[in-house]
C-alpha positions in Angstrom: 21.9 1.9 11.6 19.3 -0.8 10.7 20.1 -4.0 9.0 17.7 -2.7 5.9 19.6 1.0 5.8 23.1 -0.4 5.5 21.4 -2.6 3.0 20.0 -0.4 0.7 23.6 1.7 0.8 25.4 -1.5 0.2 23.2 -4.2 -1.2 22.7 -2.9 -4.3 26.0 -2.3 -5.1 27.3 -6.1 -4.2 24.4 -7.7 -5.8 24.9 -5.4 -8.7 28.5 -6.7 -9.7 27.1 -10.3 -9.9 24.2 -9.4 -11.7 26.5 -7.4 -14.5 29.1 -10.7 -13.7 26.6 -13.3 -14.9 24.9 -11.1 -18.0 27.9 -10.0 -19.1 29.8 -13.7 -19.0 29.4 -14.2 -22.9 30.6 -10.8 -23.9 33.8 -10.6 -21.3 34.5 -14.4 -22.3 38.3 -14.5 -23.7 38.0 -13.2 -27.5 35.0 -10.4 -26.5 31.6 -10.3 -27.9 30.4 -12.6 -30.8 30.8 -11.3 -34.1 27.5 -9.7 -35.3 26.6 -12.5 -37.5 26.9 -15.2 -35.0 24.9 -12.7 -32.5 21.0 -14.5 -31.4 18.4 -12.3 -33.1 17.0 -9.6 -31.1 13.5 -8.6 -30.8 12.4 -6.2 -28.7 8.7 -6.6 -30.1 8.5 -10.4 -29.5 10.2 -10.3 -26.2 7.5 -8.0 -25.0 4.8 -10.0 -27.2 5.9 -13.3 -25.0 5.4 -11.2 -21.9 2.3 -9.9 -22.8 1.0 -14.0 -23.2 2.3 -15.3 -19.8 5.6 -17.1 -21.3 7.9 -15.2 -18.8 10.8 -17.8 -18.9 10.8 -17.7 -22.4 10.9 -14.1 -22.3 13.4 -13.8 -19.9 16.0 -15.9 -21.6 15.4 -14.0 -25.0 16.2 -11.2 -23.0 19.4 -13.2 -21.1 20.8 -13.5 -24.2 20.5 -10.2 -25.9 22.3 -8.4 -22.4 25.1 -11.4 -22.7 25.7 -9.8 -26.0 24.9 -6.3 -26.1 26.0 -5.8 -22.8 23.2 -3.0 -22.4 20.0 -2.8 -24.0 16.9 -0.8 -22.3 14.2 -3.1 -23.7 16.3 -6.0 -22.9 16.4 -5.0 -19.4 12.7 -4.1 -18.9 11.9 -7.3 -20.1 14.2 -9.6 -17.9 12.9 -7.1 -15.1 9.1 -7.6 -15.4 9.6 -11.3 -16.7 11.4 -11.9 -13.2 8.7 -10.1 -11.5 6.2 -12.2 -12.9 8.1 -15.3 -11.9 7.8 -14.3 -8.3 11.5 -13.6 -8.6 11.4 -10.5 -6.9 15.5 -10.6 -5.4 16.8 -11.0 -8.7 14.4 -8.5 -10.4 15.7 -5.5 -8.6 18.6 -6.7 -8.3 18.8 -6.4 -12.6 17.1 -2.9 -12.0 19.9 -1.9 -9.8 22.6 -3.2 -11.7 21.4 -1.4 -15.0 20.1 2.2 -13.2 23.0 3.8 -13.6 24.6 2.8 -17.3 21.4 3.3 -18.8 20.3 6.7 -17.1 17.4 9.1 -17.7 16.3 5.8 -20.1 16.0 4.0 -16.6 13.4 5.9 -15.2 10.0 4.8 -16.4 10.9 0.8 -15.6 10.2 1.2 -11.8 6.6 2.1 -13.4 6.5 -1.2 -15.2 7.9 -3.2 -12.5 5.6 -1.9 -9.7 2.3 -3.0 -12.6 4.6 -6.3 -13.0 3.6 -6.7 -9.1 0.6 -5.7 -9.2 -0.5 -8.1 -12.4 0.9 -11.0 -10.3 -0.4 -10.1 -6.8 -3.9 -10.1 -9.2 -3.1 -13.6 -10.6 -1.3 -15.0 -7.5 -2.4 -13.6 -3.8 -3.9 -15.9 -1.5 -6.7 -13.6 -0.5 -9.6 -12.0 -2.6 -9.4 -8.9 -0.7 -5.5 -8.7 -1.8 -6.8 -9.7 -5.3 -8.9 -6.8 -5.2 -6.9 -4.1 -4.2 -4.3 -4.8 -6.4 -6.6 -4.8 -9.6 -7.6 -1.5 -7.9 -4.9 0.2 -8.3 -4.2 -0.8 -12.0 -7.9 0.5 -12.5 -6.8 3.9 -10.7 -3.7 4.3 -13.3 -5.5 4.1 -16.6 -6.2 0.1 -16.9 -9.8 -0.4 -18.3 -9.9 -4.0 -18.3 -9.1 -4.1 -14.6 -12.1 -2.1 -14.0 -13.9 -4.4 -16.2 -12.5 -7.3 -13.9 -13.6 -5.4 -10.2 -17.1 -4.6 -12.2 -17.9 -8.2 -13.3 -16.5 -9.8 -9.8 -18.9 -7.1 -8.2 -21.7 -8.6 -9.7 -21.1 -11.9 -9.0 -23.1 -12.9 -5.8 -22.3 -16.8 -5.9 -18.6 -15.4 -4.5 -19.5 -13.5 -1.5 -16.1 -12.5 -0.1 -14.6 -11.8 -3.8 -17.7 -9.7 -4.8 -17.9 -7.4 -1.6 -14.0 -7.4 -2.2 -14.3 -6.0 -5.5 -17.4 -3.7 -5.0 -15.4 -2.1 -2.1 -12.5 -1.4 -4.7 -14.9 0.1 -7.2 -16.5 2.3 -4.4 -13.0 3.8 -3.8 -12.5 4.2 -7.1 -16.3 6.4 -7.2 -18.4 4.1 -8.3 -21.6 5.6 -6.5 -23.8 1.8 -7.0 -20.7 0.3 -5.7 -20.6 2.9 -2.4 -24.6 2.5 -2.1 -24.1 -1.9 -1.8 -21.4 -1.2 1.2 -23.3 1.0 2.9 -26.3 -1.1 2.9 -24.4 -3.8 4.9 -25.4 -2.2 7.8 -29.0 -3.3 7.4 -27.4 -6.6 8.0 -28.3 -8.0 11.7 -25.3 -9.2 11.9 -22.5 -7.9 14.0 -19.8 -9.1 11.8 -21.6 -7.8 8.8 -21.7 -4.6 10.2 -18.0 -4.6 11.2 -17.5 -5.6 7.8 -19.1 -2.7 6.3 -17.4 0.0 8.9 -14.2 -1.3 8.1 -14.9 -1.0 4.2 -16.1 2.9 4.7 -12.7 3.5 6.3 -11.2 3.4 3.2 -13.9 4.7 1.3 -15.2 7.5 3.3 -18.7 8.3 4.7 -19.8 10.9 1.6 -23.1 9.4 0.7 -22.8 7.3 3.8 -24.2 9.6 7.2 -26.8 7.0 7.6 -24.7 4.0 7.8 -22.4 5.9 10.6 -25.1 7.0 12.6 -26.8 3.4 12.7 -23.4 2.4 13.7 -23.2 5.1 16.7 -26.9 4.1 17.6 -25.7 0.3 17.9 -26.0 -1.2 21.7 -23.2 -3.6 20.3 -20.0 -1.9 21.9 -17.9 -2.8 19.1 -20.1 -1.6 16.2 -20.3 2.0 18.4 -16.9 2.2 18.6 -16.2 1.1 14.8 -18.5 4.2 14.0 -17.6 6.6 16.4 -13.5 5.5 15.0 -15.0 6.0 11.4 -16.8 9.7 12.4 -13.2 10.7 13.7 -11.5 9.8 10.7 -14.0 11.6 8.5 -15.6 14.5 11.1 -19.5 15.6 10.2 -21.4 18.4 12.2 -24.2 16.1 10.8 -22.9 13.4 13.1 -22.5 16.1 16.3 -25.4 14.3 18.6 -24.7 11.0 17.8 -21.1 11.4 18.7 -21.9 13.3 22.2 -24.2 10.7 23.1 -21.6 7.8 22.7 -19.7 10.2 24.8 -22.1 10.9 27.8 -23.5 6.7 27.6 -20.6 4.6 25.0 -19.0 1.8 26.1 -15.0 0.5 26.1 -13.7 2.5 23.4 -16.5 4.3 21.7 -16.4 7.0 24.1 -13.2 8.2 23.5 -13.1 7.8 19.7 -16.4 10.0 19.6 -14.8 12.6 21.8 -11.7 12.8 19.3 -14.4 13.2 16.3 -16.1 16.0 18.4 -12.6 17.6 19.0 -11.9 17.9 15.5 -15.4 19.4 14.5 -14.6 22.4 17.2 -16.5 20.7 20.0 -15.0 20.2 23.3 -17.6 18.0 24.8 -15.1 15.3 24.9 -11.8 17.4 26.2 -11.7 15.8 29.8 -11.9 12.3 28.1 -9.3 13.0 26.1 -7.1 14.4 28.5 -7.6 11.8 31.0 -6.5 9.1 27.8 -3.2 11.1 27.5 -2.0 10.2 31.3 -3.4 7.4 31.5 -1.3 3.7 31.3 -3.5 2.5 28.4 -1.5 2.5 24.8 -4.0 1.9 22.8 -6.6 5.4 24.7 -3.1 7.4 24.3 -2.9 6.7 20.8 -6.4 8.0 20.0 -5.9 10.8 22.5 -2.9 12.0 21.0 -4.2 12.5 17.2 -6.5 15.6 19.0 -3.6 17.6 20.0 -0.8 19.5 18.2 1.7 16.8 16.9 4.7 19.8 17.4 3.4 20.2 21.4 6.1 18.8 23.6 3.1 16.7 25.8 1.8 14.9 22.5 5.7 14.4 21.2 6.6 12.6 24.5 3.6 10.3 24.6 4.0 9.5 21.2 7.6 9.1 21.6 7.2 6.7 24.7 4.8 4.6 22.4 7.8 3.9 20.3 8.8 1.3 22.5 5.2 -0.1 22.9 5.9 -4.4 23.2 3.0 -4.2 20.3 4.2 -3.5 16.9 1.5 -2.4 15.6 1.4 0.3 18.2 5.0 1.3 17.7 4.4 2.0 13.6 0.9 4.1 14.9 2.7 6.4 16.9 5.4 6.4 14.6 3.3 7.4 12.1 2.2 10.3 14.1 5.0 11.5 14.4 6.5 11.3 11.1 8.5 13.4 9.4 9.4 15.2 12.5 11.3 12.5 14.4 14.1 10.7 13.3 13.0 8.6 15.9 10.3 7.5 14.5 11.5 6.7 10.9 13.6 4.4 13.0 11.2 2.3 14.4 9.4 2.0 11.0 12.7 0.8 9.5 12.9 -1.5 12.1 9.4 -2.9 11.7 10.1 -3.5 8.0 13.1 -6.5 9.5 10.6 -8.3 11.3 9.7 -11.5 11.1 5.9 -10.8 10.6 4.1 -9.9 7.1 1.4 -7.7 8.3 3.5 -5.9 10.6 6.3 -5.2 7.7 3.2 -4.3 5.6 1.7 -1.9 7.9 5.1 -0.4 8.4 5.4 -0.2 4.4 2.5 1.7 4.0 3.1 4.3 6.3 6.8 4.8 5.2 5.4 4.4 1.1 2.7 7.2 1.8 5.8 10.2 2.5 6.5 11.1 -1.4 9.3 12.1 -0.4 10.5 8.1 0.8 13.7 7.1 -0.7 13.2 5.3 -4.2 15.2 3.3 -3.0 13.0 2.0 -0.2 10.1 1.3 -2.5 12.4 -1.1 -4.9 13.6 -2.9 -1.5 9.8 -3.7 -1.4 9.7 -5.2 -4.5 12.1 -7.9 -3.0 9.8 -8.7 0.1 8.0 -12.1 -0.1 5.0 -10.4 1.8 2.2 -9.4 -0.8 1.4 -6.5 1.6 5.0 -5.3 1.5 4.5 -5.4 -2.4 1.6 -3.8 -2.6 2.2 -0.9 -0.9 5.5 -0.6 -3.1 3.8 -0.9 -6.3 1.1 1.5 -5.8 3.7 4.2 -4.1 5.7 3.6 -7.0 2.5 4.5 -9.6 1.4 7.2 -7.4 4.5 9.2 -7.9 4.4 8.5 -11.5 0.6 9.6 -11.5 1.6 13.1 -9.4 4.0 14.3 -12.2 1.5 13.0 -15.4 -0.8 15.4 -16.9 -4.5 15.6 -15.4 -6.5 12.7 -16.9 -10.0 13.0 -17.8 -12.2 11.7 -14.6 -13.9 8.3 -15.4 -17.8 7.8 -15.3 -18.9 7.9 -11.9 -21.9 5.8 -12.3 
């Protein structure tokens, strides 16, 4: 058992007590609870207004002092929650949340909701990276917030920031914006190599509809690692339209072009790339098995023993890929990710997150353990898991202007 699942059966409940110890101090002191008229004034509707202005500590020791007396109070609860979150305090938060889950019940349920947009509104205000910045107004944009749109529109349109605007254009275009998906696929009139890198690794996330020209430019590059970025892209999002392109790179590409193009072929029905693929599957390499190994069935024995092997890949990165692959079948696999979340790098516990956030069916649990993480990617990958299940059970919303 890893460190993290014997924490989340145990954890809570340790860190739970204390919590309940310290709010409860006032009302378990020898002669019980205040008397009502010597009780602080409680309310809920200034408590929430100080959160709403930024004055989190203030909040949060209005909201101290109402659970040292009432002993349980939902709004009094969410407040000290999201005021915490706010704060950066991310240990004690859930720890609150955990402590109060159970006493308060069904009225429990929609707080994980406001702590995951408590995360996100800081990750907005406080992540060291515009590209974090951006995907985390993103997702408050995808679950209803106007004025985060607003925010991605206006950043979009401001060219004197170059990383923030193309940071925030690429957010609107996954959010549909069709001006916003027309700017990133012009960056591959750039000349630039890293430009064009750039705007295949944007498409990745926002897909190619709109886009065929882009990709093809991109397979047609004598740059080896444009090709490959577009031949990587054309697997992940197949296209007939794409079909000569993608057997050219696989007749004349270089390094790993070649096989990513055969893998997008595979998918489309052609076979033009089989021997290149299964050539990948026996070969040493990690990385060719790990492209190889998305054409086949993930339930065939072959693919389930190479992925399986990759497991205990010296590269993390590789080890949460296959992983991922195999995932929900292997117990094995969960495993690894668990284990990926203990270590001691960010963007491998991030990666590891994601892939472990994006099974609806991930323990709760899990998600809130995020929340504690210092890594903004860990967070992030929480927060929007945790509004993603909220948005799969709401009503259909109307579909915002796609402009």
């Amino acid at each position: 058992m890893t460190f993290i699942h014997h924490s989340l059966a145990l954890l809570s409940c340790r860190r739970a007590s204390l919590v309940l110890g310290a709010l409860f101090v006032v009302a378990l002191a020898p002669g019980g609870a205040a008397p009502a008229d010597a009780q602080a004034p409680w309310d809920a509707a200034q408590a929430r207004t100080l959160v709403a202005e930024g004055r989190f500590a203030e909040a949060l020791a209005a909201a101290d002092e109402r659970l040292a007396v009432a002993g349980r109070d939902r709004e009094a609860v969410a407040v000290r929650v999201i005021a915490l979150l706010r704060l950066g305090r991310g240990t004690e938060a859930v720890d609150t949340y955990e402590a109060f889950r159970k006493p308060l019940g069904a009225d429990a349920h929609d707080i994980e909701a406001a702590m995951a947009d408590a995360v996100l509104r800081r990750l907005a205000e406080k992540a060291t990276t515009s590209e974090l910045r951006s995907d985390a107004v993103e997702v408050l944009a995808r679950h209803g917030d106007a004025e985060a749109r607003k925010a991605l529109e206006a950043l979009a349109g401001d060219t004197t920031a170059s990383a923030a605007s193309w940071n925030a254009t690429a957010a609107l275009a996954r959010l549909g914006d069709r001006r916003a998906r027309a700017r990133i696929a012009d960056g591959m009139a750039s000349k630039r190599v890293g430009m064009q890198l750039t705007t295949l690794n944007a498409l990745r996330r926002v897909g190619i509809e709109g886009s065929l020209e882009a990709v093809r430019q991109g397979l047609r590059s004598p740059e080896p690692p444009v090709q490959a970025a577009a031949a990587e892209l054309a697997a992940q999002y197949p296209s007939k339209a794409l079909t000569p392109d993608l057997r050219a790179v696989v007749e004349k590409g270089r390094f790993g072009a070649p096989l990513w193009a055969a893998l997008a072929l595979w998918k489309l029905g052609d076979r033009a790339g089989e021997k290149l693929l299964a050539e990948a599957m026996a070969a040493p390499y990690e990385d060719g098995r790990l492209i190889a190994a998305r054409a086949f069935p993930r339930d065939d024995p072959a693919t389930i023993h190479v992925l399986t092997r990759l497991l205990e890949s010296e590269n993390a990165l590789f080890r949460i890929q296959a992983a991922a692959l195999l995932t929900p079948q292997s117990p094995a696999a969960k495993k690894a990710l668990y284990a990926a979340l203990e270590s001691d790098n960010q963007l491998v516990r991030g990666e590891a997150m994601r892939v472990l956030a994006a099974d609806r069916q991930a323990d709760p649990a899990l998600l809130r353990w995020g929340f504690r993480d210092w890594a903004p990617t860990v967070q992030l990958e929480a927060a929007r898991a945790v509004l993603a299940r909220q948005l799969d059970d709401a009503p259909e919303r109307p579909r915002q202007d796609r402009r």
